[in-house]
N, C-alpha and C positions, 0 to 999 in steps of 0.2 A: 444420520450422524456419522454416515461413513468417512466424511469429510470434514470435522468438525475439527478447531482446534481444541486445542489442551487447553491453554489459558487464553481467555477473554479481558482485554484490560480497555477500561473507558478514560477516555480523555475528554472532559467538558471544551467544548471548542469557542468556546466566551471568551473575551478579552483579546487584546493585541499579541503581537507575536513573539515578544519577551516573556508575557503569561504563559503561554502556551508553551512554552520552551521550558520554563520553569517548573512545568507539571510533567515535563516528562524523566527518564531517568539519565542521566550523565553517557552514557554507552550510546542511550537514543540521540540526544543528541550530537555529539562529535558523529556518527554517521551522518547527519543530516547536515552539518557544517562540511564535510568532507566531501560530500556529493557535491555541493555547492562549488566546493575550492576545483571539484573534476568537470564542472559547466553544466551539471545536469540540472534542468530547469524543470522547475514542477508549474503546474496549472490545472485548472477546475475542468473537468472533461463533463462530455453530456452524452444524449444517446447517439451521436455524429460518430464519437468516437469509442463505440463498445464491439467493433472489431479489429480495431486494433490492441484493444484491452483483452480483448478474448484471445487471440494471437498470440499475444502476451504470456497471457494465461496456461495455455496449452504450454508453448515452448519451455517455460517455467519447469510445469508439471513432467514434462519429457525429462528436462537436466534434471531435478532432485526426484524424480522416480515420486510424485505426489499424483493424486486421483484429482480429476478437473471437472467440475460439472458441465454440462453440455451448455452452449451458448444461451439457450432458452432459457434456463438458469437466471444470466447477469442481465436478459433485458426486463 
């Protein structure tokens, strides 16, 4: 639990992408419309791409001083 967040929040991932949008809260989304308006493209990754996600990860954990589990961890 050294890692663990505070709040845990579920989103049922059912239904189309207006659904989905609709379930979350007002703040969530306008970031998610904002990334889009700055070209950031999202897509479904796999295990091709869990070093670059770990990479990620790490760099993350350096800038906001957060503890990273070891890659072994996200495979």
């Amino acid at each position: 639990y050294w890692n663990a967040p505070r709040f845990v929040l579920w989103l049922p991932l059912a239904g189309d992408e207006d659904a989905l949008l609709k379930g979350m809260t007002r703040n969530a989304r306008n970031d998610i419309k904002a990334a889009y308006k700055k070209g950031v493209e999202f897509s479904l990754g796999g295990p091709d791409d869990l070093d670059d996600f770990y990479r990620l990860m790490v760099g993350m954990g350096a800038a906001k001083g957060v503890a990273v589990h070891g890659a072994a961890y996200y495979r």
